[in-house]
C-alpha positions as CSV (number, residue, x, y, z in Angstrom):
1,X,75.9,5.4,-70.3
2,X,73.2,6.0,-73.1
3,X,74.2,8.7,-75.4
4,X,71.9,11.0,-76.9
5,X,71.5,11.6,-80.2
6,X,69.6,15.2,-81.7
7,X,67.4,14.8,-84.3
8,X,65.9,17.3,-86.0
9,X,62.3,18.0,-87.5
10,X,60.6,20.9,-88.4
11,X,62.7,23.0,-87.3
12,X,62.4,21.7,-83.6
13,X,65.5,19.6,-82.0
14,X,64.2,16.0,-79.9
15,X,66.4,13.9,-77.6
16,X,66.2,10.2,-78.6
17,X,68.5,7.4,-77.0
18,X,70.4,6.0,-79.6
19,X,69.3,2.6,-79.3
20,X,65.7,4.1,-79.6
21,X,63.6,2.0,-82.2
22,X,64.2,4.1,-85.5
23,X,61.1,5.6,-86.9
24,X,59.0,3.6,-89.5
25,X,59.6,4.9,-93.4
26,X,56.3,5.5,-94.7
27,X,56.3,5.2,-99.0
28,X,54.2,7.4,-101.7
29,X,52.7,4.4,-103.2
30,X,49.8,2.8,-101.1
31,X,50.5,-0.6,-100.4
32,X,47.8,-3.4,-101.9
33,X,45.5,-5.2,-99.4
34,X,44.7,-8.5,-100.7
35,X,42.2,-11.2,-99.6
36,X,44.6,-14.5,-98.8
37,X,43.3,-17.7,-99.1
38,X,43.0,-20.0,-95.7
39,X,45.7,-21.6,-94.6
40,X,45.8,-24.4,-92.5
41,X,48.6,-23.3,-89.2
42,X,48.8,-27.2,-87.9
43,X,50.3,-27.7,-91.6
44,X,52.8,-24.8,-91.7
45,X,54.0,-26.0,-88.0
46,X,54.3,-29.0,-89.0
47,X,56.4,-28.5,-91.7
48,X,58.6,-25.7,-89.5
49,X,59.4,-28.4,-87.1
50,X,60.4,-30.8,-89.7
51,X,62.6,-28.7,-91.1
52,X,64.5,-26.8,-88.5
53,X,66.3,-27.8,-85.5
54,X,64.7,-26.8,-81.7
55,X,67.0,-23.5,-81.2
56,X,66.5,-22.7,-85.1
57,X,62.8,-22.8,-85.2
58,X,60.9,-19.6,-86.3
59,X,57.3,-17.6,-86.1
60,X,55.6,-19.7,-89.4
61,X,54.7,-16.7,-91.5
62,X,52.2,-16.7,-94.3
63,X,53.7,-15.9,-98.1
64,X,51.7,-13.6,-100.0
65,X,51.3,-15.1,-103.6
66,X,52.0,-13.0,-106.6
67,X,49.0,-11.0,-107.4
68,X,49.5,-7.9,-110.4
69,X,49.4,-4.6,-109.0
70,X,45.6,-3.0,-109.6
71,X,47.5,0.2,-111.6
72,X,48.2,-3.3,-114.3
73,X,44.9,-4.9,-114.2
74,X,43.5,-1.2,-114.8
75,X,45.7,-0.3,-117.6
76,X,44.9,-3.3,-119.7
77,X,41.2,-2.7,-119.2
78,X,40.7,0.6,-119.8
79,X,40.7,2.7,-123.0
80,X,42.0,6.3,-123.7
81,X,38.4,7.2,-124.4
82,X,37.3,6.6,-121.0
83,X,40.6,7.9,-119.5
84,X,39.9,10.6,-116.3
85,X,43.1,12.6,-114.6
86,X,40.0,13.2,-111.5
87,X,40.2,12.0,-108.2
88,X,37.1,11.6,-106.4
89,X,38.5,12.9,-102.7
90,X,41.6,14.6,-101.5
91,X,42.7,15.2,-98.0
92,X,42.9,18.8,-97.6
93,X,44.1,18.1,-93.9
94,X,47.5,16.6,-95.7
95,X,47.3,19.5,-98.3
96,X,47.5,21.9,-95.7
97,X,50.1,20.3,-93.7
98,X,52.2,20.3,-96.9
99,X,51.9,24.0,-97.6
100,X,53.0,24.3,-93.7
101,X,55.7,22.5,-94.3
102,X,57.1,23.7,-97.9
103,X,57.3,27.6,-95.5
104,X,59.1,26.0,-92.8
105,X,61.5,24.3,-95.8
106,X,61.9,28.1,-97.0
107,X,62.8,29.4,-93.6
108,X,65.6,26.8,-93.3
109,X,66.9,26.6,-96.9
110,X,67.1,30.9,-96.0
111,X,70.7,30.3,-94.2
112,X,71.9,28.0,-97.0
113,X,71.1,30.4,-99.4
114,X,74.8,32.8,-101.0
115,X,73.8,36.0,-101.5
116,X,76.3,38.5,-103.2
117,X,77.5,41.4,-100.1
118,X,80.0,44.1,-100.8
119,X,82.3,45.2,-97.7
120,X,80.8,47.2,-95.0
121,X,82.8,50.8,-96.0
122,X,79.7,52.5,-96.1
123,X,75.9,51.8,-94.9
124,X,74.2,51.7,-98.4
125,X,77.3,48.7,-98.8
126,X,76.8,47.4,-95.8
127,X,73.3,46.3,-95.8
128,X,73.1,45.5,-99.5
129,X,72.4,41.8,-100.0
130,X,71.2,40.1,-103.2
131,X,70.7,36.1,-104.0
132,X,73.3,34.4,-106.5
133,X,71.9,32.8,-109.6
134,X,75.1,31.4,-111.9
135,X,73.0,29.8,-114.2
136,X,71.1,32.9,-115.7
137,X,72.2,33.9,-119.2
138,X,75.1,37.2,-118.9
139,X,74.4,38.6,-122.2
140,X,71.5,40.6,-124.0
141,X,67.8,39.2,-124.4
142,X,66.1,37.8,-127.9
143,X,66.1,41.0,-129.7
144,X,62.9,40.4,-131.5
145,X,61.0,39.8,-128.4
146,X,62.0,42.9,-127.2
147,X,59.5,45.7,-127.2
148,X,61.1,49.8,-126.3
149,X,59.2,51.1,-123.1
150,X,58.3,54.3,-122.8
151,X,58.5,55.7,-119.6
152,X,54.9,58.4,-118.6
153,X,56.4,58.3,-114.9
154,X,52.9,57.3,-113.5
155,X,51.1,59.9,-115.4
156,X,47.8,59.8,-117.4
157,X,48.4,60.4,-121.5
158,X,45.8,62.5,-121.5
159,X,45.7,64.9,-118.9
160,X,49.4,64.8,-117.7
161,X,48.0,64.6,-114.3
162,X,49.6,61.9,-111.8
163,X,47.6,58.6,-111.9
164,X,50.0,55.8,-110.5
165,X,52.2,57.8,-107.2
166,X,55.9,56.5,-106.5
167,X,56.4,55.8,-110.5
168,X,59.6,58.2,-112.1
169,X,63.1,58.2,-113.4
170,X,65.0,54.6,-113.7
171,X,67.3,53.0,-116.1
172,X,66.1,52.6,-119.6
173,X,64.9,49.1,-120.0
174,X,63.2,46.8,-122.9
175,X,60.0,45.0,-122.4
176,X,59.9,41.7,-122.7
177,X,56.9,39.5,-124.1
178,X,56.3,37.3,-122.1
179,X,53.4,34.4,-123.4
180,X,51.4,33.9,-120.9
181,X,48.7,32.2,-122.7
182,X,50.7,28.7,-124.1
183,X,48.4,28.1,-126.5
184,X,51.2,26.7,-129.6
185,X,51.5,23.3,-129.3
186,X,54.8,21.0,-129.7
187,X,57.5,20.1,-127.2
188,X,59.4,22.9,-126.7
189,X,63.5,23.1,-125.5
190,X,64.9,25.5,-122.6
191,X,67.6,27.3,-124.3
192,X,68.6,29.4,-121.2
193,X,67.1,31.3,-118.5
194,X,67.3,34.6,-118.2
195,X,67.0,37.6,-115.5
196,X,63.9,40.2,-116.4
197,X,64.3,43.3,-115.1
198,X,61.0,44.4,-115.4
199,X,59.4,41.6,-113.1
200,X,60.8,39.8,-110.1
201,X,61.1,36.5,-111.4
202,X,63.4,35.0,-114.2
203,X,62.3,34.3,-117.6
204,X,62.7,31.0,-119.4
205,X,63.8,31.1,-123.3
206,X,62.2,29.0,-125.8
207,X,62.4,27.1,-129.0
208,X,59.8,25.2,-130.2
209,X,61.1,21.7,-132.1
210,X,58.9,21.8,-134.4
211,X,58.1,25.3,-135.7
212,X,61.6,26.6,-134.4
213,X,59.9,29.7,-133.0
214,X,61.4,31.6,-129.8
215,X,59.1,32.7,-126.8
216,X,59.3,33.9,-123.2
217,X,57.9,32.1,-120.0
218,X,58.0,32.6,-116.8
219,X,60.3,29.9,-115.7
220,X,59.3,27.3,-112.9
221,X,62.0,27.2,-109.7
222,X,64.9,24.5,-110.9
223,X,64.4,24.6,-114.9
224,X,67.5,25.1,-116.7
225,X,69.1,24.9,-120.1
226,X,68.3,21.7,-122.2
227,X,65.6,20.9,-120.3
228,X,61.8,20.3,-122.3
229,X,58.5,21.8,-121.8
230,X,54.7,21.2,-123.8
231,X,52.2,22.7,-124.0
232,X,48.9,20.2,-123.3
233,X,45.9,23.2,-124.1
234,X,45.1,21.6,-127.6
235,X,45.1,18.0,-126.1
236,X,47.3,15.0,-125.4
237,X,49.4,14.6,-128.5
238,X,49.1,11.1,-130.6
239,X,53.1,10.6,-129.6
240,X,52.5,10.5,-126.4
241,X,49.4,8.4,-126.2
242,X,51.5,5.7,-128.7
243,X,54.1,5.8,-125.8
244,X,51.6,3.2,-123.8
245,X,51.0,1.0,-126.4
246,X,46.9,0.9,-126.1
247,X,47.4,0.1,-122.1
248,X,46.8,4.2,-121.3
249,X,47.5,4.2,-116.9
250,X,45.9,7.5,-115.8
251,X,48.3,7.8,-113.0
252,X,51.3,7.1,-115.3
253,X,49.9,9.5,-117.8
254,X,49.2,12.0,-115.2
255,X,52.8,11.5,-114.2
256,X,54.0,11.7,-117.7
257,X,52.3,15.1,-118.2
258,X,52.5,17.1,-114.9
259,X,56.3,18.1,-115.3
260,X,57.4,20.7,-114.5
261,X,57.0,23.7,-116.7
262,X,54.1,22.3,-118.8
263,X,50.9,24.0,-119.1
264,X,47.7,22.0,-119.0
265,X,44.3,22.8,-118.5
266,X,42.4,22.8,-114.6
267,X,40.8,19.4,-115.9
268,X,44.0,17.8,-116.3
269,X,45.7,18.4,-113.4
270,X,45.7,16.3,-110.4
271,X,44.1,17.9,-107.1
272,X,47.0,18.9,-104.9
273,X,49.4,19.7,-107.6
274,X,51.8,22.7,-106.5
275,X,50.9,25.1,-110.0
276,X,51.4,29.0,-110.8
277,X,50.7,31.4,-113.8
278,X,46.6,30.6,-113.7
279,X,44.3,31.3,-115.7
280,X,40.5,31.9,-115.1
281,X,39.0,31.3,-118.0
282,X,39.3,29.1,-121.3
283,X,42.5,29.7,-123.6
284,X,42.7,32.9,-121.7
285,X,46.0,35.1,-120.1
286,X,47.5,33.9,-116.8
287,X,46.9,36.1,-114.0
288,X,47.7,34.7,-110.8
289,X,50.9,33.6,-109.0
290,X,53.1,35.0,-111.2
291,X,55.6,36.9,-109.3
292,X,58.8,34.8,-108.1
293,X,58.3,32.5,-105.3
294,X,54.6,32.2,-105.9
295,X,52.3,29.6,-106.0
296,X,49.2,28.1,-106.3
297,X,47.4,24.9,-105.0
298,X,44.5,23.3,-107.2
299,X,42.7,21.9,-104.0
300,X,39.2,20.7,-105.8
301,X,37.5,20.1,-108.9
302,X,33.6,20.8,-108.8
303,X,32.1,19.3,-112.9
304,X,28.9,20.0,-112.3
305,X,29.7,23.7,-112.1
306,X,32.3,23.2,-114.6
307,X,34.7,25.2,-111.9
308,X,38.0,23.8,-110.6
309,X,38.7,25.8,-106.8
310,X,42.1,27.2,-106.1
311,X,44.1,28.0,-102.7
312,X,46.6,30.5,-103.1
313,X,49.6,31.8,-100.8
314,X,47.7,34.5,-98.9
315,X,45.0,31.2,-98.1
316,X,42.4,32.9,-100.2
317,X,40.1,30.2,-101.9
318,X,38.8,30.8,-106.2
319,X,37.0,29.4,-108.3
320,X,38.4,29.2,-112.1
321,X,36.9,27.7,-114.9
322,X,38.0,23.8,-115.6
323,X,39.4,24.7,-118.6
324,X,41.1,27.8,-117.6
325,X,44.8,26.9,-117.7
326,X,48.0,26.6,-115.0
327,X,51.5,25.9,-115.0
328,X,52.9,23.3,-112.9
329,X,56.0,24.3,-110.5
330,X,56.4,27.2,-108.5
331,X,57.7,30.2,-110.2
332,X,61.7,30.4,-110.0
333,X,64.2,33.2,-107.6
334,X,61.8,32.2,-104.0
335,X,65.3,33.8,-102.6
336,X,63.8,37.7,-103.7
337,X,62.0,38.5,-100.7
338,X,65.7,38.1,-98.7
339,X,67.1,40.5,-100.9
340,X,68.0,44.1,-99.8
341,X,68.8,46.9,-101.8
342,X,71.0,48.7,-99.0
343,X,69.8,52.4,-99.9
344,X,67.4,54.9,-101.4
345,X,69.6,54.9,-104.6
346,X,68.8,51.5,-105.9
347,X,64.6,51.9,-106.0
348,X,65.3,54.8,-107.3
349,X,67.3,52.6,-110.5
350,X,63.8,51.1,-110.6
351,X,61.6,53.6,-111.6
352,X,60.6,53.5,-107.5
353,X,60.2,57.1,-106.2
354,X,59.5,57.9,-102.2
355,X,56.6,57.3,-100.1
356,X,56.0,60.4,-97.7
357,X,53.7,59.9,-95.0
358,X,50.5,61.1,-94.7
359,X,51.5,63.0,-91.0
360,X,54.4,64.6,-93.2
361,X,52.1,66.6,-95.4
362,X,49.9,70.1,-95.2
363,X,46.5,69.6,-94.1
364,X,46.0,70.5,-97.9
365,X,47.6,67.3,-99.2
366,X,46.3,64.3,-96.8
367,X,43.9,64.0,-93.8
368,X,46.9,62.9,-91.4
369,X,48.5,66.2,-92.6
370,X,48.9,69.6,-90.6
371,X,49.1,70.6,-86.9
372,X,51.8,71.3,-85.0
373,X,53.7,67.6,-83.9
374,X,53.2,64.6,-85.2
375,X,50.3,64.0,-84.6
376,X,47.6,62.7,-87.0
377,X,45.1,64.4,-84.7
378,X,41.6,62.9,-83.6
379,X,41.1,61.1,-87.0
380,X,40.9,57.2,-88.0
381,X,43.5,56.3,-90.4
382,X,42.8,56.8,-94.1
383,X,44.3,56.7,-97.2
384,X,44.9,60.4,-99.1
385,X,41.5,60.3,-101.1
386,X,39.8,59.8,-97.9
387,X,38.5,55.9,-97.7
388,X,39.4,54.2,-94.4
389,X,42.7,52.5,-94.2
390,X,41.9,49.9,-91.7
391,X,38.8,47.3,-91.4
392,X,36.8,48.8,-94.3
393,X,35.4,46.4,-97.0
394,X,36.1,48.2,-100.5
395,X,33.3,45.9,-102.3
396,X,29.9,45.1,-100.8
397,X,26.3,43.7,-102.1
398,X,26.1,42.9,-105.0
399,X,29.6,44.3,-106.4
400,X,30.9,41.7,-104.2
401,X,33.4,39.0,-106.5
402,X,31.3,35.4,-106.8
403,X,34.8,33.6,-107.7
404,X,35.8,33.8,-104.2
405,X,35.3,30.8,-102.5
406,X,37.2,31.6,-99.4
407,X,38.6,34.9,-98.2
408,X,41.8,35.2,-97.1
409,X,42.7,36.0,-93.1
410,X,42.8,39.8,-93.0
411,X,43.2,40.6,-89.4
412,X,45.7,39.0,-86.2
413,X,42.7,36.9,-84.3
414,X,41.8,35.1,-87.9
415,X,45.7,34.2,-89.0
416,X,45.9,32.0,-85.6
């Protein structure tokens, strides 16, 4: 009787037999094709049947002489002058099938994840769920990068009049400064990582080796204490260039400087690098995929334009300058969308006040508002200063953004 044997892919259980063929193991590294010199086959037979018995005698096979791998023949002709970090095509087909397969990854690892629960006494304890993190730091932050915040609950310092809705109240918290730009040089050490209450994702601690200065980073998803970070924005240090002794590999290079946690220009980078905290311009602040769990994918480089092209999570498509600058890793605590807070109280810790619905209000205070019911009445949905909630471009002409390569899939039939 065969047995059957489950194996699992994707998320999606096959039956195999168990003495199936097993699958072939593909490698990262392309394999060389070579040009072999002719061989006569009379000779190899021949010399098979000479040496081997009848039973004992074998397919005569062809032996592949030793030939230096083309990354060694590069490296010894090729100067650091002339050294280039840009490949000339990428398959965004595999790109995409990656991304794909990095959300499935998440949607697994989700079960495996321990969260902290409390006994179900009450409903605000029953349904409160937050992810475990044993490495982040217990006591208080770096005092002197520590700014007080003063709290205007969402309202303008002029007027008084409210500016930002659902901002009010919360614990008293301390800013921290964050550097998003990178732009100090020198390798710098992980002393510990450190939860921020003021933004979703942890923060990494600093120390540069060389100046001894402290500073705040977002930190990438699996840094921890004692590990090292650099900054590349002022060029490849002479150390690290001396570390090749004159035979400078771009692809070892590459690999040398995309770690994770280092910041290097757009140029830099290889396409298809998994990166967050972006920049868009040169030496400037990082805006983009800076929240925890986020991403980015640098999915092109265009030198005539002097623009590198960005997917990010939402599948929107930008253009950012080439030497605007990016962070390589995927911002740390992915876990913080599967968090629940279990009751009203806890946004309210946060500074979060209520969000009443439009249908809720006077007539006065929102176009859903008034009537007797429910009901919104005969109107399209709108927001409460009146622009259309659903299907309603806010920019168009010429106030339209020309760094967006791609928009992202707003509506059910484009997601599919």
């Amino acid at each position: 009787m065969n047995r059957l044997v489950s194996r699992h892919l994707l998320g999606r259980a096959t039956l195999q037999p168990a003495f199936a063929r097993p699958m072939r193991q593909f490698s990262v590294f392309p394999t060389l094709r070579q040009e072999l010199p002719p061989v006569e086959d009379a000779f190899i037979e021949e010399e098979v049947k000479g040496a081997t018995p009848k039973r004992q005698r074998v397919r005569p096979t062809r032996m592949k002489p030793f030939v230096d791998s083309e990354a060694a023949m590069f490296a010894r002709n090729t100067s650091v002058s002339d050294l280039t970090l840009v490949p000339d095509q990428v398959d965004l087909t595999a790109l995409e099938k990656q991304d794909i397969y990095m959300k499935s990854q998440r949607k697994i690892t989700k079960a495996a994840v321990k969260f902290k629960t409390m006994p179900a006494i009450s409903p605000s304890m029953r349904w409160y769920k937050a992810a475990i993190y044993p490495y982040l730091w217990k006591g208080k932050p770096h005092r002197a990068l520590t700014v007080a915040r003063k709290a205007r609950n969402g309202r303008c310092s002029n007027t008084g009049r409210v500016v930002t809705r659902h901002q009010g109240g919360g614990h008293r918290r301390r800013v921290r400064l964050i550097d998003f730009f990178r732009k100090e040089a020198g390798e710098c050490e992980v002393v510990r990582i450190e939860r921020d209450p003021n933004r979703s994702g942890h923060i990494a601690l600093l120390k540069n080796k060389t100046t001894g200065n402290f500073s705040y980073i977002t930190a990438p998803e699996g840094t921890r204490a004692g590990d090292t970070v650099q900054s590349f924005l002022k060029g490849i240090p002479q150390n690290i260039i001396d570390e090749f002794h004159g035979q400078t590999d771009p692809a070892m290079l590459a690999y040398r400087l995309c770690r994770k946690g280092n910041c290097l220009p757009m140029w830099m980078i290889p396409v298809g690098t998994v990166i967050h905290a972006i920049s868009t311009e040169p030496l400037g602040k990082a805006k983009f995929c800076r929240a925890a769990g986020t991403y980015g994918r640098l999915i092109g480089k265009e030198p005539a334009k002097n623009k590198a092209i960005v997917r990010m999570q939402s599948g929107e498509e930008r253009y950012v300058h080439l030497k605007a600058s990016a962070t390589i890793g995927v911002v740390s605590a992915p876990d913080h969308q599967n968090e629940s807070f279990g009751k009203a109280g806890r946004s309210r810790w946060r500074g979060i006040r209520p969000t009443v619905r439009g249908v809720a209000m006077n007539a006065c205070d929102h176009p859903h508002g008034g009537g007797r019911g429910k009901s919104k009445g005969n109107v399209t949905s709108r927001s409460i200063w009146g622009v259309l909630a659903k299907r309603y471009k806010t920019r168009r002409g010429k106030h339209q953004n020309p760094n967006k390569l791609k928009d992202r899939p707003r509506y059910k039939e484009q997601r599919k």
